[in-house]
N, C-alpha and C positions, 0 to 999 in steps of 0.2 A: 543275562542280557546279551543280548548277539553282539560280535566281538564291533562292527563299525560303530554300532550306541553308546558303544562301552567308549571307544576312542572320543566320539563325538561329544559326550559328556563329559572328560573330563578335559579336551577343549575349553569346553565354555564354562568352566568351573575355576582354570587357571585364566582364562582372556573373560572375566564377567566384563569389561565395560569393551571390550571388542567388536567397531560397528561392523567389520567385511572381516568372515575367515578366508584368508589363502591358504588353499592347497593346493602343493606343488608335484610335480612329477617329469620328468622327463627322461628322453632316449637318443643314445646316437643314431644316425641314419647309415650303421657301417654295411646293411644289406636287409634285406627283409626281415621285418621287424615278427616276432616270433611269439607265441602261445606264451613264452616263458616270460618274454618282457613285458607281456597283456597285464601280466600279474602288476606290474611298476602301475598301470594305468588303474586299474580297475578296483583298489585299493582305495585309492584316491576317491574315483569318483563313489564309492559306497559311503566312505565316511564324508565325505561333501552331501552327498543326499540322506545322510542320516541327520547333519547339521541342519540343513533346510528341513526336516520333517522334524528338530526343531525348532523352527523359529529364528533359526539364522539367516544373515543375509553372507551368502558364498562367493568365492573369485577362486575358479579353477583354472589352474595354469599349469600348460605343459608347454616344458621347453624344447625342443629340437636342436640336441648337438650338433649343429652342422658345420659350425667352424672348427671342429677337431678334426685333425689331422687324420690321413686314410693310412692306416698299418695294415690290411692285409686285404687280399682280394681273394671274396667269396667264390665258392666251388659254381656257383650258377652264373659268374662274370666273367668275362674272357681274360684271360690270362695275361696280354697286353697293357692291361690294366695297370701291370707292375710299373709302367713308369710311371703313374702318379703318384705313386707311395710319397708321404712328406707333404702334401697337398691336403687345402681343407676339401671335405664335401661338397662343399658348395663350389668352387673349383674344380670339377672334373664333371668330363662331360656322361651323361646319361647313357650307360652301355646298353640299354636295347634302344635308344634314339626314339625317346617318345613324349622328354623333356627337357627342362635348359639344364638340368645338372644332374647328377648322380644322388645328391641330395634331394632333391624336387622329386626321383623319380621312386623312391622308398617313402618318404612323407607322405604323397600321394596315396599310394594303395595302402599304406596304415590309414591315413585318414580317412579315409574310404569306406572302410571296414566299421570306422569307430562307426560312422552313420547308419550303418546296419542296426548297429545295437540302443541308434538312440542315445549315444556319449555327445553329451556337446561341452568343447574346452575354448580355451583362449590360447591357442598356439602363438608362443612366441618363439621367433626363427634366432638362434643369437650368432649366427654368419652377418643378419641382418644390424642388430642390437652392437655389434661389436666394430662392424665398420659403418655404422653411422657415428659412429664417436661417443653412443650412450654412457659408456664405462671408464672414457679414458681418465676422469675423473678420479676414479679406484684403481686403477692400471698406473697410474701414477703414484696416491698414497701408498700402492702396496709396492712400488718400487724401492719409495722413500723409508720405507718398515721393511724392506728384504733380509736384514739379517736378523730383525725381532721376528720374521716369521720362517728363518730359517733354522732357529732355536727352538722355536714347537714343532717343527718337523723332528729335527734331530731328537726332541724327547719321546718320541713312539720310536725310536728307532734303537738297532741293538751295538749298532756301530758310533767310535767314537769322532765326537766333533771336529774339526780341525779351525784355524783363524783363517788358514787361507781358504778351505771349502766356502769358508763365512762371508769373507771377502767377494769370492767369485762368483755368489750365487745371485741367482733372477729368478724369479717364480714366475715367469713367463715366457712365451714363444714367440719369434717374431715369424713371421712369413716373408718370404725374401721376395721384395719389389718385381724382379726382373724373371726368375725361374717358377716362383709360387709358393717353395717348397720350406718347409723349416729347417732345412740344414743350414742354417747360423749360428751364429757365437757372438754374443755381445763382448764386443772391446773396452766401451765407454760410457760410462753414465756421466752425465752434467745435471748434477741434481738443481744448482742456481738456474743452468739457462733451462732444464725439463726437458733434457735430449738426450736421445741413445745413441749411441752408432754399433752397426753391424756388418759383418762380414758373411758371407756363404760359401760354401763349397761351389757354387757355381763362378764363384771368381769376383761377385759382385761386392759393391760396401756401399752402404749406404747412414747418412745418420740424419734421424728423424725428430720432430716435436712431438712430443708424449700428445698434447693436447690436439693433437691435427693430424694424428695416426689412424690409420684404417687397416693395418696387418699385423696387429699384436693381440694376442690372445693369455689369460690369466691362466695358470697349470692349472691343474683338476681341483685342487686343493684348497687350493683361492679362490678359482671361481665360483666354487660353489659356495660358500658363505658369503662371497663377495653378492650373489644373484639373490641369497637369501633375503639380504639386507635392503636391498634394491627393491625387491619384491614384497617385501615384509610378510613373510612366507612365517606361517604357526602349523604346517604339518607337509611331512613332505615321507612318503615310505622308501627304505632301499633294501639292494637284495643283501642275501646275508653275504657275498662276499666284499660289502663295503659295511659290514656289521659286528668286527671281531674286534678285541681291547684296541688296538690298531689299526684299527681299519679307518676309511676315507672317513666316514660321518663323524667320527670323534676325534679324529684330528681336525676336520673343518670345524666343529664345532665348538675346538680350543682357538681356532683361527677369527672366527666368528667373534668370539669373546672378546681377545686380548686384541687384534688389528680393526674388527671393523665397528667393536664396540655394540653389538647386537646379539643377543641370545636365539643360540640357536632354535628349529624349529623342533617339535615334538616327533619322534622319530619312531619308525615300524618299522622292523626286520622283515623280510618275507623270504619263506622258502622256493626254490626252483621249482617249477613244474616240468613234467617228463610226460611223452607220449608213450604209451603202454607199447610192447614191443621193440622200439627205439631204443639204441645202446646211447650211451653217454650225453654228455650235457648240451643242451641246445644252444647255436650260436650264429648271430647275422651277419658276424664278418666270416663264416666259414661257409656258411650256405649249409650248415646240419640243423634242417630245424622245421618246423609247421606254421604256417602263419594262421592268426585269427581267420581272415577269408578263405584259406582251403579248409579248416574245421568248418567250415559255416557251410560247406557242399555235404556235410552227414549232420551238425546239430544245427537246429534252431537257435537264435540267440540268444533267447532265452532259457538255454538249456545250457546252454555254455556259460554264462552270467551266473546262474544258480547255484553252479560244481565252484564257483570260487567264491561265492558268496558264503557257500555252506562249510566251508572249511576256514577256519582262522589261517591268518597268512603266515605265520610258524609252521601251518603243517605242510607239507612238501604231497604231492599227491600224482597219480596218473590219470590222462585223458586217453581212454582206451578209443581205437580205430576200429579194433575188431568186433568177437562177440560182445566186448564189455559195451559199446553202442546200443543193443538191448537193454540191458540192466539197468542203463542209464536215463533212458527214455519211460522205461518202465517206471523206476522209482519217483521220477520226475510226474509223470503221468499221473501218478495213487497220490503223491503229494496235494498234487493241484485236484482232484476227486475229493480228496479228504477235509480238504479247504471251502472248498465251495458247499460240501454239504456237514460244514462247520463241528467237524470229528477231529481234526487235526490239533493234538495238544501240545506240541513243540512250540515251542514259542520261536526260539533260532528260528528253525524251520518256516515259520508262519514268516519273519522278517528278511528271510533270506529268498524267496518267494516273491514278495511284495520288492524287494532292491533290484531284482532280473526282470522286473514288469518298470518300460519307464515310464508308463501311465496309469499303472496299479491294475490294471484291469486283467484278471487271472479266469481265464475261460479254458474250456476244455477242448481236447485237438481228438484229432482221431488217434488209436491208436498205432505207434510207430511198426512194434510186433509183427501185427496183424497185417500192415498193409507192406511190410515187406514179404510175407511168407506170402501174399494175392500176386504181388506185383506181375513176378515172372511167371504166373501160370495164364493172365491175361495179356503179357506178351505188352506189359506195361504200357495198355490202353486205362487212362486217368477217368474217361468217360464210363465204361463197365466195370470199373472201379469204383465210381460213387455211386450204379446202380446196385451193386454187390451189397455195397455199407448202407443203402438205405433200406435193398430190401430185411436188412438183419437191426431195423432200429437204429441207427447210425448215421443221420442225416445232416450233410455239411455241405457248404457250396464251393465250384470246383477250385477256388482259389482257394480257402483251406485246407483242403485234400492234398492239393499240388505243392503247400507249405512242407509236407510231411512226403510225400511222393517223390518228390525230386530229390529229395534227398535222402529217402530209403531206396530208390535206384542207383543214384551215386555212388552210394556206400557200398551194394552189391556188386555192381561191376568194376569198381576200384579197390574196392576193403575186402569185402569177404566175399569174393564169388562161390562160395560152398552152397551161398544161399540163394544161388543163381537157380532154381529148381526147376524144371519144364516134366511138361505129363509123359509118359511114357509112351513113344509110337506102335510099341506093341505088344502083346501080352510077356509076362513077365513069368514065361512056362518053366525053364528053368529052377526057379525060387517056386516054384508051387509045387513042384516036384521032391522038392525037399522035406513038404510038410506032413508031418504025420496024420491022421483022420482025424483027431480032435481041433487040430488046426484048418485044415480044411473043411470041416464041418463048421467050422464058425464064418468064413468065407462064401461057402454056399445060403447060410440063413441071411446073411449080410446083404447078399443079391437080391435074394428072394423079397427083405425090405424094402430098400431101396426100389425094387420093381416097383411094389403093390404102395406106396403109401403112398398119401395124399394129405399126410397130417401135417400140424406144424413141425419144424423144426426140432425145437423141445420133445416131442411124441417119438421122433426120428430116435433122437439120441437116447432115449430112456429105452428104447429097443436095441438099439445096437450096446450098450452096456447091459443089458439084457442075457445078450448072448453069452456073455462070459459067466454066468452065476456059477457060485457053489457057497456049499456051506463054510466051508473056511473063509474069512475076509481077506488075510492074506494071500491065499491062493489065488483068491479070486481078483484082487487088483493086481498080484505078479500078471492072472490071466488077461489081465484087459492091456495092461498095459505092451505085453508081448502081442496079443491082436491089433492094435495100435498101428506098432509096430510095421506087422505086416502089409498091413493094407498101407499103407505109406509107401512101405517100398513096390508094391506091387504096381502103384497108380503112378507113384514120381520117382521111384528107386531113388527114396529119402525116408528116415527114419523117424522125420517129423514133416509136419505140412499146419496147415493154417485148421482151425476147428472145421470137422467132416461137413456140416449142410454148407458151409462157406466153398469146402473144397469142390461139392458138387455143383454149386451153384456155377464156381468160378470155371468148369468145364464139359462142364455141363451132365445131365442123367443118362445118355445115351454113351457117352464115352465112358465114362464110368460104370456101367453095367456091363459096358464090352470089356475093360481092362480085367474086370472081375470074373467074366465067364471064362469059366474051365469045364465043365459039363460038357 
């Protein structure tokens, strides 16, 4: 059973009288949100569409950190930045100036992106949820329960407790009135009257009604079961670094228990995703990292949906930029071939296929291969592009072609220009000079083809693999595949090119008889 079924059934096996499942998910807005955190999202929304394909009725909910405080300014944000540090997100203003906050302006282009793929969520903002006063309700009881919830922290911890630690402690933050910033210290609680007071490093003090506060915020710890609870959240995945005997999720979920009286939700670990090539771990408050929308200028979305669909989220895996962009499109491509002409016996496979489609509908594209090794020999005209692919049985209209084109262009002139190939302006005498008569006796028959036929395609090529016989089988495809070879480099000085009648088509019989003549 593919791993989101598997989740999604035993959902509704633990919630049978369950009328709305909530799944949860959410992310900071500390900088562009990244490939690796796609994984937090995309988890989510498979086991929610695994629920609705059974018969559930869903509430997908992602939250937007944006009342957490700014710890570090990304490599792609000006460096000035630094005075906001201690400042929420939503607080600070938008470093390219293209919206009301720095928080708005990463939300944005993530949410952007989800639309690409057909993700539709219920964004909740909680900068928003938290100064409206939704919470102070819990921001209070969990004031009143600080040292019964500073006794479960202390039990995941390897250090010893103390009465004054116990005493001093707040499982919240306050943001100071006057500066923005959380550098305060709570002085005083009045748990009769339900008032703090606080002090800042900026000199100010201020003391506030629990109930009528707009700058307090629950630590990580709290608020997250505190949101669970609120939300009535029964699935929510995190990464493995909130996944360890100690880590966030099981301490919230003792928190959960013993403060907010609610059971936690059903929980998935998931492994970090890496870009092939790319050293170390991806990150939006550093600016190290790939977002969903620059993947989306080399794969299709539905190609990208699939590579995390197809791997259960334990397994940790790479999104290659380079050649692995081939391999990838290809396998994707035999998948969907294998599918539609109902060969495909993977079952995973078949469901992981069907979750990357948000409308199920699994049609065949052009090949990606194919139209990158044309692209640059027609000087990436899209037009003699889809006369090339029609005249070889391959018939698409130019909005699907340009699906697969623009982004096997992008990929060349960013990713791998190796594959950048252009015809050769002139013969390529040097290298024909090198070949011995056997070798050039296949190049000469080669012409000679090429001159005289008028067959199909098919007839072409059964001639030109022709040329290389012998009685050995081995010999004989070491021979073809070194003639190959050659006439590749001879026409693109490249060692591979797109199949031969495509490559003549694509430069046509007269250049190509010229690259070829040495006689």
């Amino acid at each position: 059973m593919h791993w989101a079924y598997k989740i999604a059934t035993e959902l509704i096996n633990k919630y049978p009288n369950k009328e709305t499942f909530v799944c949860a998910s959410g992310i900071s807005p500390s900088g562009s949100v990244h490939i690796g955190n796609f994984r937090e999202v995309i988890t989510t929304y498979f086991v929610v569409k695994a629920l609705q394909d059974l018969g559930k009725k869903t509430r997908f909910i992602f939250s937007w950190d944006d009342f957490d405080r700014f710890r570090k300014v990304p490599n792609n944000v000006d460096a000035e930045f630094q005075q906001y540090i201690g400042k929420s997100y939503d607080n600070i203003p938008d470093p390219f100036g293209c919206h009301h906050s720095y928080a708005e302006h990463f939300e944005a282009e993530f949410e952007d992106s989800l639309k690409v793929f057909g993700i539709e969520i219920e964004f909740i903002y909680q900068h928003s949820a938290y100064t409206s006063g939704k919470y102070n309700k819990q921001i209070l009881h969990a004031l009143k329960q600080r040292k019964e919830i500073y006794d479960i922290l202390m039990e995941f911890k390897t250090s010893q407790s103390s009465n004054h630690d116990r005493d001093a402690f707040y499982p919240l933050t306050i943001y100071c009135k006057k500066c923005g910033k959380d550098d305060t210290k709570i002085i005083l609680f009045e748990e009769e009257q339900e008032e703090i007071k606080y002090e800042c490093l900026c000199g100010f003090q201020h003391q506030i009604k629990i109930m009528e506060a707009n700058n307090i915020k629950l630590n990580w710890k709290v608020d997250w079961p505190m949101r669970w609870m609120m939300e009535d959240v029964i699935f929510e995945p995190g990464g493995r670094d909130h996944s360890s005997e100690t880590g966030s999720y099981n301490v919230s979920k003792e928190i959960a228990k013993r403060i907010f009286h609610f059971e936690a939700p059903d929980y998935t670990p998931y492994e970090f995703i890496g870009i092939k090539g790319q050293n170390g771990k991806m990150s939006s408050s550093t600016g190290n990292n790939i977002t969903p929308n620059e993947l989306l200028n080399i794969y299709i979305p539905e190609i990208i949906l699939f590579m995390f669909a197809k791997y259960k989220p334990s397994t940790a895996f790479n999104i290659g930029t380079d050649e692995e962009v081939l391999k990838n499109y290809t396998e994707y491509e035999r998948y969907i071939v294998n599918n539609l002409n109902r060969s495909l016996e993977d079952e995973d496979i078949k469901y992981a296929l069907e979750l990357s489609h948000s409308n199920k509908t699994l049609s065949r594209l052009p090949k990606f291969s194919l139209i990158a090794s044309v692209l640059p020999l027609v000087n990436y005209n899209v037009q003699l592009l889809q006369k090339i692919l029609e005249k070889n049985g391959e018939k698409y209209d130019i909005q699907t072609i340009k699906k697969i084109s623009n982004r096997a262009e992008y990929w060349i002139k960013h990713c791998y220009p190796i594959k950048n190939i252009v015809v050769n302006q002139n013969k390529a005498s040097d290298l024909f000079q090198t070949l011995n008569d056997e070798q050039r006796n296949w190049i000469y028959q080669l012409q000679e083809y090429i001159a005289l036929t008028n067959n199909s395609d098919s007839q072409l090529m059964q001639k030109i693999y022709a040329i290389c016989q012998h009685h050995d089988k081995k010999i004989m495809k070491a021979n073809q595949k070194q003639f190959f070879t050659l006439v590749y480099k001879l026409i693109l000085n490249s060692p591979s090119g797109p199949p031969f009648p495509i490559l003549i088509q694509a430069i046509g019989k007269d250049k190509t008889l010229d690259l070829l003549d040495f006689q």
